[in-house]
KESELO-561006 format. One record per residue (C-alpha): residue number from 1; residue in three letters; x, y negated, z. Coordinates in pm, 1 decimal. Layout:
+-----+------+----------+----------+----------+
: pos : code :        u :        v :        w :
+-----+------+----------+----------+----------+
: NUM :  ALA :        X :        Y :        Z :
...
+-----+------+----------+----------+----------+
END
This chain:
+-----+------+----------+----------+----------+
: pos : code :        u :        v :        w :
+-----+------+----------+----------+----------+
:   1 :  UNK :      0.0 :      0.0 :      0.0 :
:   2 :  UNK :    246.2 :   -226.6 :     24.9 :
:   3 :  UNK :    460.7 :   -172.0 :   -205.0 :
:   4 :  UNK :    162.0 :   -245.3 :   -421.6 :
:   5 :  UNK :     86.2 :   -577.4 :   -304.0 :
:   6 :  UNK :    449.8 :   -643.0 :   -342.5 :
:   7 :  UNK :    430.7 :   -565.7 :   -657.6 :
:   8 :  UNK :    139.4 :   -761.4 :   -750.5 :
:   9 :  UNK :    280.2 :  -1088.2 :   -584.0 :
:  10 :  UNK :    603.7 :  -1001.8 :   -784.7 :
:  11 :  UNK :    393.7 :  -1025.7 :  -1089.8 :
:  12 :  UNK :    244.3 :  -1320.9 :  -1010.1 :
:  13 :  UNK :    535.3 :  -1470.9 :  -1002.9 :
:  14 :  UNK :    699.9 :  -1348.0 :  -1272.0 :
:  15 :  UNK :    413.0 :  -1443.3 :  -1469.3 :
:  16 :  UNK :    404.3 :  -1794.9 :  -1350.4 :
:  17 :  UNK :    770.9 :  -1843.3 :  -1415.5 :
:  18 :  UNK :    709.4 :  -1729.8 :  -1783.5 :
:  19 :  UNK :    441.8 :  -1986.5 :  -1825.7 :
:  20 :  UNK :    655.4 :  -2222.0 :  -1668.2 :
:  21 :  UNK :    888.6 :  -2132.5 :  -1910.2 :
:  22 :  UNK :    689.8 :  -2097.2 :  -2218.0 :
:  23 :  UNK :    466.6 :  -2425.3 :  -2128.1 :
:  24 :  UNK :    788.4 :  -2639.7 :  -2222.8 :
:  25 :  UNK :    787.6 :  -2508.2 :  -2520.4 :
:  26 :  UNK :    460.9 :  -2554.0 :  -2561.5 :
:  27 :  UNK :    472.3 :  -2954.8 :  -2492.4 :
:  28 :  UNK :    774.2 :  -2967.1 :  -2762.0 :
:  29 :  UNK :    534.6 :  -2846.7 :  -3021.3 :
:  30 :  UNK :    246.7 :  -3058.6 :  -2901.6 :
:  31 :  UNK :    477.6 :  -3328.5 :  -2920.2 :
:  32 :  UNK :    548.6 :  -3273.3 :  -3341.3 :
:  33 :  UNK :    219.0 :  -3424.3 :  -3374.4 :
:  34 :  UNK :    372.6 :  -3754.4 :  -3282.1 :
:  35 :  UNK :    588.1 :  -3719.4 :  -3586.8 :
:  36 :  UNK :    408.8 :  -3550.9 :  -3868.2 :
:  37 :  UNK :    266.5 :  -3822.8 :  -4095.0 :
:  38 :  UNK :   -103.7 :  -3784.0 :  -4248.5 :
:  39 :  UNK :      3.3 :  -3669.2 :  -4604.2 :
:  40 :  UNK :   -301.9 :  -3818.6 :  -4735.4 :
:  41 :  UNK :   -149.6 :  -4141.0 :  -4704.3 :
:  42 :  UNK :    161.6 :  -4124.0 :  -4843.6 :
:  43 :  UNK :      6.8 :  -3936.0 :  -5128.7 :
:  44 :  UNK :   -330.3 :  -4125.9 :  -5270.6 :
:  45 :  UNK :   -199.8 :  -4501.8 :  -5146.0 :
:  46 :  UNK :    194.1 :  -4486.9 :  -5151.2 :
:  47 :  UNK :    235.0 :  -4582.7 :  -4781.2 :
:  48 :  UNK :    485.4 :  -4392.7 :  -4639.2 :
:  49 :  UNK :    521.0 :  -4495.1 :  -4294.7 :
:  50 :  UNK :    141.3 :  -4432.1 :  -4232.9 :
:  51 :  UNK :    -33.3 :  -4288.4 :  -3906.5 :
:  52 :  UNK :    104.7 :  -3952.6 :  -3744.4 :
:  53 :  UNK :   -122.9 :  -3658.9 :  -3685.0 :
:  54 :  UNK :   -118.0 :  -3774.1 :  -3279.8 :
:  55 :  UNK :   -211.7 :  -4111.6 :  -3340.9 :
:  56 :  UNK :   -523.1 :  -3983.2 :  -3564.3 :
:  57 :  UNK :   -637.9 :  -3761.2 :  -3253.4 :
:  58 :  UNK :   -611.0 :  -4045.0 :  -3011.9 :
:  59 :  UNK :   -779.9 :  -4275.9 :  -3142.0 :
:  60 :  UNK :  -1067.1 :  -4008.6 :  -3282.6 :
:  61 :  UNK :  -1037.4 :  -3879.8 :  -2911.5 :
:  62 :  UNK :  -1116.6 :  -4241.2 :  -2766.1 :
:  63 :  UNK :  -1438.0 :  -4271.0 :  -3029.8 :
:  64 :  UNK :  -1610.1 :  -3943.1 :  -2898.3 :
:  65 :  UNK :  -1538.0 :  -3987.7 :  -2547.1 :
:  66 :  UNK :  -1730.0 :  -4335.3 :  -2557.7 :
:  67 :  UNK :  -2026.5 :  -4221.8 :  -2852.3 :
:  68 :  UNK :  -2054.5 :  -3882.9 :  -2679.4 :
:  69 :  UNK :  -2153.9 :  -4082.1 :  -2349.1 :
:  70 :  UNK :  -2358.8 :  -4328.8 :  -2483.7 :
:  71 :  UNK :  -2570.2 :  -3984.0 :  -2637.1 :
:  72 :  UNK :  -2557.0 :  -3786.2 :  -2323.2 :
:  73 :  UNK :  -2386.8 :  -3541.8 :  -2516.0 :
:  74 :  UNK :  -2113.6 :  -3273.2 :  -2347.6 :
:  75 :  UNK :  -1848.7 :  -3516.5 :  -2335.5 :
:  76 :  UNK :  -1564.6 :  -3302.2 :  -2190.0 :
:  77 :  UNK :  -1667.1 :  -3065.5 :  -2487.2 :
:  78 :  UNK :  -1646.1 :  -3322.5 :  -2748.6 :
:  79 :  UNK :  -1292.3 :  -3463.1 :  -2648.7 :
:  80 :  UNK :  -1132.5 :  -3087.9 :  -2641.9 :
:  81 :  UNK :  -1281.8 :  -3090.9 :  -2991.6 :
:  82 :  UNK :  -1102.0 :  -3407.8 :  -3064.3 :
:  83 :  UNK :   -754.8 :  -3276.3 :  -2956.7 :
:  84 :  UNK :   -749.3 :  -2948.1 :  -3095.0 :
:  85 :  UNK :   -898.8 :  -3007.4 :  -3454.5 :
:  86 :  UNK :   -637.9 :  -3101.0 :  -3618.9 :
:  87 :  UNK :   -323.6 :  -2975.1 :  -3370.8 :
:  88 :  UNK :   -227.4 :  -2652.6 :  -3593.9 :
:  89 :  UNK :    -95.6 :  -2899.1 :  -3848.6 :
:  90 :  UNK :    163.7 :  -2907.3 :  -3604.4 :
:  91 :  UNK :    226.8 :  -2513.6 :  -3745.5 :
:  92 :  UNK :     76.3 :  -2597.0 :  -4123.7 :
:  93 :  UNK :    188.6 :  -2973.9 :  -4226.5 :
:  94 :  UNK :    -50.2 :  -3174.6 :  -4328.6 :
:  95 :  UNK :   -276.5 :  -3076.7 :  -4616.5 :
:  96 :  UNK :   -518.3 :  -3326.1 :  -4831.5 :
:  97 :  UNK :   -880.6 :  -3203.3 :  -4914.9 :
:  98 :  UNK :   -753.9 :  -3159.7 :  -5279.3 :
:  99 :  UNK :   -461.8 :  -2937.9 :  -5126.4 :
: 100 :  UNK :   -742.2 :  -2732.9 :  -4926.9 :
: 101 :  UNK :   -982.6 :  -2736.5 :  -5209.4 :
: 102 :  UNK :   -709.0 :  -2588.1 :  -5408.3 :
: 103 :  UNK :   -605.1 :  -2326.0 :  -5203.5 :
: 104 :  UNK :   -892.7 :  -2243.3 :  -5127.7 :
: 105 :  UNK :  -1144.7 :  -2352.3 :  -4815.6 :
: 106 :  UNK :  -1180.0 :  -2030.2 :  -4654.1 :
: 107 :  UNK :   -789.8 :  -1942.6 :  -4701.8 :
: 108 :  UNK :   -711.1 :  -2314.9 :  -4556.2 :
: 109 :  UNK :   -917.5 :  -2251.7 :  -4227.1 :
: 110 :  UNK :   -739.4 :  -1889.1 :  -4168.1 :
: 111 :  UNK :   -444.2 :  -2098.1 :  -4174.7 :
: 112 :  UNK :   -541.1 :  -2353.2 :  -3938.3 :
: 113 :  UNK :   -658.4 :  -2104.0 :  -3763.6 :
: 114 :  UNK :   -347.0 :  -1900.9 :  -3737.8 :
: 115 :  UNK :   -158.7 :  -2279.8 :  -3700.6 :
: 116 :  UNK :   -357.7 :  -2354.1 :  -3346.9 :
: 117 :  UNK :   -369.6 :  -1975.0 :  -3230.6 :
: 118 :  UNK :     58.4 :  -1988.2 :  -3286.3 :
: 119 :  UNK :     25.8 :  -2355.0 :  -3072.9 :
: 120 :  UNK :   -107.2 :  -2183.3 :  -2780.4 :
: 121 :  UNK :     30.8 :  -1838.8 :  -2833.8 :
: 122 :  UNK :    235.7 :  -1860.3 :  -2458.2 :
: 123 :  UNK :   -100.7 :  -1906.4 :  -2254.2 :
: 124 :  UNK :   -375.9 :  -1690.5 :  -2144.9 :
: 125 :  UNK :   -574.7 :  -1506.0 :  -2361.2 :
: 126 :  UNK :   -860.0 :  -1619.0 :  -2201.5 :
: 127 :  UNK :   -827.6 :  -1977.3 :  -2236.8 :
: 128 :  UNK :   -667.9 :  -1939.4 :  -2605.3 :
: 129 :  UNK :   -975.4 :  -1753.2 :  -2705.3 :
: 130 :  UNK :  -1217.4 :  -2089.9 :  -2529.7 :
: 131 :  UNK :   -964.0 :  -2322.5 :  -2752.2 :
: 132 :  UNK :   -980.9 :  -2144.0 :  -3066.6 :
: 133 :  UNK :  -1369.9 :  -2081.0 :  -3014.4 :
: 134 :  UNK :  -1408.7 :  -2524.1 :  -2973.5 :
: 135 :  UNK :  -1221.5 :  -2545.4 :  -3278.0 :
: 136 :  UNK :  -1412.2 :  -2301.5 :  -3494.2 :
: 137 :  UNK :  -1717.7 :  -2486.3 :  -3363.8 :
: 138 :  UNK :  -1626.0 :  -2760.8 :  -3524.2 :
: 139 :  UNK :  -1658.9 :  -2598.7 :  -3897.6 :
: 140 :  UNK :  -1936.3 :  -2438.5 :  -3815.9 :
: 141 :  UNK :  -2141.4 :  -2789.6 :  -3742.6 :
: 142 :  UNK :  -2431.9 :  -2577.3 :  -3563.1 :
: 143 :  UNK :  -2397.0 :  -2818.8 :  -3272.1 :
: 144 :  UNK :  -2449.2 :  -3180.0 :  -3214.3 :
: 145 :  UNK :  -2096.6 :  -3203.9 :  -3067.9 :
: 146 :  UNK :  -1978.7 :  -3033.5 :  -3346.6 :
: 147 :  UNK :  -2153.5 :  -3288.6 :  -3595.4 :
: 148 :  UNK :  -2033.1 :  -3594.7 :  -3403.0 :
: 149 :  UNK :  -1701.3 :  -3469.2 :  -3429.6 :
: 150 :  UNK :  -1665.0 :  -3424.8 :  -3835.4 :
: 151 :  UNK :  -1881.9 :  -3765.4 :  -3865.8 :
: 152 :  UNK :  -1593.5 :  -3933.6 :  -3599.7 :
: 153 :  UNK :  -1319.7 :  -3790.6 :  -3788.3 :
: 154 :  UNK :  -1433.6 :  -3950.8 :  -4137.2 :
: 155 :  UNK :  -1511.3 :  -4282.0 :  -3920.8 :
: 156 :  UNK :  -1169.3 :  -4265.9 :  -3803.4 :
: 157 :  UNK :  -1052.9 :  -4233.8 :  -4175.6 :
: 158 :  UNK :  -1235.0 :  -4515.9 :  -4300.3 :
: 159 :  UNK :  -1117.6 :  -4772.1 :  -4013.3 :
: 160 :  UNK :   -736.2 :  -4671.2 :  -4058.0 :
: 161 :  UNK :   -809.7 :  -4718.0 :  -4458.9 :
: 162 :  UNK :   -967.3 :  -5119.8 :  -4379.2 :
: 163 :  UNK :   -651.9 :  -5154.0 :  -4126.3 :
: 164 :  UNK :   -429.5 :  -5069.1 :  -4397.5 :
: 165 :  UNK :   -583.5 :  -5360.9 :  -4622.9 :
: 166 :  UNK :   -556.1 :  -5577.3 :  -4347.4 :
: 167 :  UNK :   -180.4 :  -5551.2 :  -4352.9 :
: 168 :  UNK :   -208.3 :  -5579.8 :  -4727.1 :
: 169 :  UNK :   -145.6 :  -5237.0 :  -4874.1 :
: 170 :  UNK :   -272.0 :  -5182.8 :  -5187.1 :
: 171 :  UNK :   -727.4 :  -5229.0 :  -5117.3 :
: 172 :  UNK :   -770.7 :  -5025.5 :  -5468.8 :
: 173 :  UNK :   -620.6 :  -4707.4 :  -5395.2 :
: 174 :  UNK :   -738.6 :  -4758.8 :  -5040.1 :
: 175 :  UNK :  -1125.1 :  -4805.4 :  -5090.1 :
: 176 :  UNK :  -1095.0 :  -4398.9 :  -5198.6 :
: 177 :  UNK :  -1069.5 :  -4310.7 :  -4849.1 :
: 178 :  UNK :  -1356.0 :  -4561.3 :  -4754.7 :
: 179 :  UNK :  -1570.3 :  -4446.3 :  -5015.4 :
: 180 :  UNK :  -1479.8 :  -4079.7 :  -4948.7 :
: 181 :  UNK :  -1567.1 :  -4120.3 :  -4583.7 :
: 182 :  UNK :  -1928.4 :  -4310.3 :  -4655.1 :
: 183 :  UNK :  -2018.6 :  -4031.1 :  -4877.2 :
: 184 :  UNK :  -1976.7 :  -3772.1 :  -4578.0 :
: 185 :  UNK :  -2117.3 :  -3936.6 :  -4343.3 :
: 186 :  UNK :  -2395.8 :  -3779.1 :  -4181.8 :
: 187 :  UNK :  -2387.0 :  -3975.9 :  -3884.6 :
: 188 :  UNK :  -2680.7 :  -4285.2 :  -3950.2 :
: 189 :  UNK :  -2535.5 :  -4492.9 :  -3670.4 :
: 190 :  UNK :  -2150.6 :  -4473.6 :  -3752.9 :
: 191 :  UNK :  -2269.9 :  -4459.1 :  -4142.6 :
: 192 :  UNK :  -2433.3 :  -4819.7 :  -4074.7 :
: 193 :  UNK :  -2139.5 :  -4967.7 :  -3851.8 :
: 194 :  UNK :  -1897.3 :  -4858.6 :  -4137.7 :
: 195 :  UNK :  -2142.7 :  -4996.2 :  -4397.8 :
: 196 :  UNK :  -2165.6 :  -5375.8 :  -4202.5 :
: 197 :  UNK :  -1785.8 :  -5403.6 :  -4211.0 :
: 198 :  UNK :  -1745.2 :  -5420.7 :  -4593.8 :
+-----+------+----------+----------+----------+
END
């Protein structure tokens, strides 16, 4: 009997020094997102110091946290959603919808897919599974979290395109991604906000 429990609080400890271990790693990966550039960018409107993958999520994050409450929607739901949709470009690179169109939707998602399950590959099963399950929520737009989230994330697009005018990049190339994000907005309340700008 002992022996047992000595074993089991020499597991316990074991395993928390591996997590300890393998959570470093974890935050250098995270931290890539600081420094991988939306592609999209560079790309369509030939700016190539444009946003990074982290500052797309922040500010997207900030967005649903405040629309989320106003709707009495699940607001600690809505901001995991925020933070993990795009994190396995941290794995993949960024990828334009022509790119994904190309290669093929369902093929893209497997590799996002496989991108965010590599991110979180050193932490429980358990909780990997939860994160993985959020972010296939997302493409499956059965819930209204899910919908805010895709409408915020076009938003997001749209107000990084008119702040790139602003600091007078070129407004032709740029109204694409305004245009682009008008046309997929479901949203009638973020549709009309983005509508009353131009």
């Amino acid at each position: 009997m002992i022996f047992i429990t000595s074993k089991r609080v020499y597991e316990q400890k074991n395993s928390k020094e591996e997590f300890e271990n393998n959570f470093f790693k974890l935050s250098k990966l995270v931290g890539k997102a600081k420094k991988i550039k939306r592609i999209g960018w560079q790309k369509k409107a030939e700016i190539s110091n444009g946003e990074t993958i982290a500052e797309h999520m922040y500010r997207l994050a900030v967005l649903s946290m405040i629309i989320s409450d106003l709707r009495n929607l699940d607001t600690e739901k809505i901001l995991r959603m925020s933070l993990l949709h795009d994190l396995g470009e941290v794995i993949t690179g960024d990828l334009t919808p022509d790119e994904k169109i190309e290669a093929g939707i369902q093929d893209t998602q497997k590799l996002e897919e496989s991108g965010l399950k590599q991110v979180f590959n050193e932490i429980p099963k358990k909780l990997r599974d939860y994160y993985i399950t959020l972010w296939k929520e997302i493409h499956f737009q059965e819930t209204d979290e899910a919908r805010l989230m895709k409408s915020l994330d076009k938003f997001e697009m749209a107000i990084q395109a008119i702040e790139y005018i602003d600091e007078g990049y070129n407004g032709t190339k740029l109204e694409h991604f305004i245009d682009s994000a008008k046309d997929g907005l479901e949203d009638k309340q973020l549709l009309r906000i983005l509508k009353n700008l131009k």
